[in-house]
C-alpha positions as MATLAB code, in Angstrom:
seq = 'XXXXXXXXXXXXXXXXXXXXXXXXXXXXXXXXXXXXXXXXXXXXXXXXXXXXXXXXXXXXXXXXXXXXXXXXXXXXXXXX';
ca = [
      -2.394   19.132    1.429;
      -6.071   17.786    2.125;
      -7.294   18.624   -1.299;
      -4.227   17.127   -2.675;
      -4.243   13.810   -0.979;
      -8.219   13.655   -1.451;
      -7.596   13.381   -4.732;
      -5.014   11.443   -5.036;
      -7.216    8.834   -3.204;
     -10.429    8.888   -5.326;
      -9.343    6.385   -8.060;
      -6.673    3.848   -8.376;
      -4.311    5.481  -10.396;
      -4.212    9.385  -10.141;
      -2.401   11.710  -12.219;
      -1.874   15.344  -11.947;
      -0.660   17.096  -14.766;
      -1.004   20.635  -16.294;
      -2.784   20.935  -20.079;
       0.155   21.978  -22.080;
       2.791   19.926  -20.174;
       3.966   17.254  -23.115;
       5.481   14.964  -20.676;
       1.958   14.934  -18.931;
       0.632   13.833  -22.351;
       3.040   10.893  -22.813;
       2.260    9.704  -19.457;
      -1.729    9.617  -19.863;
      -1.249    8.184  -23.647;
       0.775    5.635  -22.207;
      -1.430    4.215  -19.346;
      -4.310    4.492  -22.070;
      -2.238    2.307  -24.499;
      -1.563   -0.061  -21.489;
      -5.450   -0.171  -20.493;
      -5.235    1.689  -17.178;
      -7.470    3.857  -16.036;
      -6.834    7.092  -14.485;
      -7.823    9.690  -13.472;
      -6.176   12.810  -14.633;
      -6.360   16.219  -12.510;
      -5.064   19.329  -14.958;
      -4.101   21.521  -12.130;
      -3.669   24.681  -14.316;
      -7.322   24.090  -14.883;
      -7.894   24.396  -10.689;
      -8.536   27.106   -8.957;
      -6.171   25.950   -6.045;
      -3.642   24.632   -8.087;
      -1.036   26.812   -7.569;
      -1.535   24.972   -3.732;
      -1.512   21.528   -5.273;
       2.063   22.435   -7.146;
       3.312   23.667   -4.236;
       2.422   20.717   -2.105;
       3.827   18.062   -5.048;
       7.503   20.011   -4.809;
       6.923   19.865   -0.761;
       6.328   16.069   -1.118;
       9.248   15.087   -3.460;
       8.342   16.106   -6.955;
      11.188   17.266   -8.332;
       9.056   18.919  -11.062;
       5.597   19.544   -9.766;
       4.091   17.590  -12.715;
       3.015   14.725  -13.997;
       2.650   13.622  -10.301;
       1.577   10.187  -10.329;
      -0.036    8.727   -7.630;
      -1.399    4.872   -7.223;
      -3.496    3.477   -4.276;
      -3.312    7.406   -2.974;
       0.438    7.046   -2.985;
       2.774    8.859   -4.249;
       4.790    7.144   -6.585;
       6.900    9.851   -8.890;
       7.255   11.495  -11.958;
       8.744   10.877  -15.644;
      11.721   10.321  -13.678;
      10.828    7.500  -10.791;
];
């Protein structure tokens, strides 16, 4: 949960995703196309992110990814 929220506070708009998740994609496309910058955390690519996932489904997510958070707050998915 540290690592998780550490992150999620670094940058303004935080984004975790996984590298072959399409949805993920879209959603980092689309905040380039709309000129916001974020920061994108592939946690397939961590060696903790099995943790991470597990913490995003403990916090809401109903799928663990693409977890957006902005301000270092979580505020959903594709869904939300």
């Amino acid at each position: 949960m540290d690592k998780l929220m550490r992150l999620a506070s670094e940058k303004d708009v935080v984004v975790f995703s996984k590298s072959s998740c399409c949805l993920c994609y879209a959603i980092i496309i689309l905040f380039q196309e709309l000129g916001v910058t974020s920061t994108v955390h592939e946690i397939d690519q961590d060696p903790e992110g099995r943790e991470i996932e597990k913490t995003l489904m403990r916090l809401g997510c109903n799928a663990p990814v693409p977890a957006i958070f902005v301000g270092g707050r979580l505020v959903g998915s594709t869904n939300e």
